[in-house]
N, C-alpha and C positions, 0 to 999 in steps of 0.2 A: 233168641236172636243172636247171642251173644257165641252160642255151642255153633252155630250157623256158620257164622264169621270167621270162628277160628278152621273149621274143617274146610271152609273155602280157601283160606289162607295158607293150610295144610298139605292142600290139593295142590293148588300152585307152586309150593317149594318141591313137590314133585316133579315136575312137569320139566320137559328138558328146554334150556335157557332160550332159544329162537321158538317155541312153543307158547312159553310163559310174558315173553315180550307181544308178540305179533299172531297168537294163538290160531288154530286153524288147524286141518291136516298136512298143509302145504308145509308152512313151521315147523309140524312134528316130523311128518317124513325126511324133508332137507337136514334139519336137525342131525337125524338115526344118521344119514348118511354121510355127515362133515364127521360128527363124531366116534363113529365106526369106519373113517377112512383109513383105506390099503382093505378094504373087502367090498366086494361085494355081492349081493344078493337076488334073487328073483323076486315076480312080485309078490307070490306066494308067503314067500320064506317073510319080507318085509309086512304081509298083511297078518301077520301070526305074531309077529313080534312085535306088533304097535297096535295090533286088534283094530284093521282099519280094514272097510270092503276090498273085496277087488277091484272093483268100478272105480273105488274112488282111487285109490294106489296108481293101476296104470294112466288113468287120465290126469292124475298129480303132476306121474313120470311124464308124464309126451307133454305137459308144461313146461315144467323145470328142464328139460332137454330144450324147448322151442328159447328155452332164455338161456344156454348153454351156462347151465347148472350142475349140471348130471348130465351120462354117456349109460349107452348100453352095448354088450360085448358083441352083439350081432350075432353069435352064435347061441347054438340052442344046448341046452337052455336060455335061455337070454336073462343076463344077468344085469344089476342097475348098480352104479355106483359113483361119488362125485369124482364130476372133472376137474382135471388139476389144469387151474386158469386163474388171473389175478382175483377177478372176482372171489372166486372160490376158497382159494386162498385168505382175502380178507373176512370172509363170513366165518371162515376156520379158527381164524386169529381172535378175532369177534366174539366167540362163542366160548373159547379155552381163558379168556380174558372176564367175563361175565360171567364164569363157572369157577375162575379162580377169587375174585373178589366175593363171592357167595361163599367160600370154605372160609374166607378171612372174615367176612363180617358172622358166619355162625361160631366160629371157636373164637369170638370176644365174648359175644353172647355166654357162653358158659360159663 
């Protein structure tokens, strides 16, 4: 029970910071994309590098776009990447802020 606990707990300090709060693929994909802002990607390129369907990727996207979250370049390829908007902005902020306090409370830890 105990080997359980910690490789679930393992798991989670994996996991990228709006994943690990609010989990889901919606989380993970917005996530890739605050955090790899100034690129980006097809849905291909994004389902290869979070090993997420394509079903689920583009219908994530045409969400996250319907809450202007993310934009796509309209041309082909068509590429996905976050919108620069206040919103956006503070999930960015959000995310670099909960990913910084995670480096400071692991290197007390040591």
């Amino acid at each position: 029970m105990k080997l359980a606990l910690e490789k679930t707990l393992s798991n989670r300090e994996n996991q990228a910071v709006l994943e690990r709060i609010f989990s889901g693929t919606t989380a993970r994909i917005l996530d890739h994309l605050i955090t790899m802002d100034g690129f980006d990607f097809t849905v291909n390129e994004i389902c290869k590098i979070l090993d997420i369907s394509y079903k689920v990727v583009l219908t994530t996207l045409k969400q996250l776009e319907k809450m202007d979250l993310v934009e796509n370049s309209k041309f082909r390829p068509i590429k996905w990447k976050r919108k620069d908007n206040i919103q956006t902005q503070y999930l960015r902020k959000f995310v670099f802020e909960v990913a910084t306090n995670d480096i400071k409370r692991s290197a007390v830890s040591f």
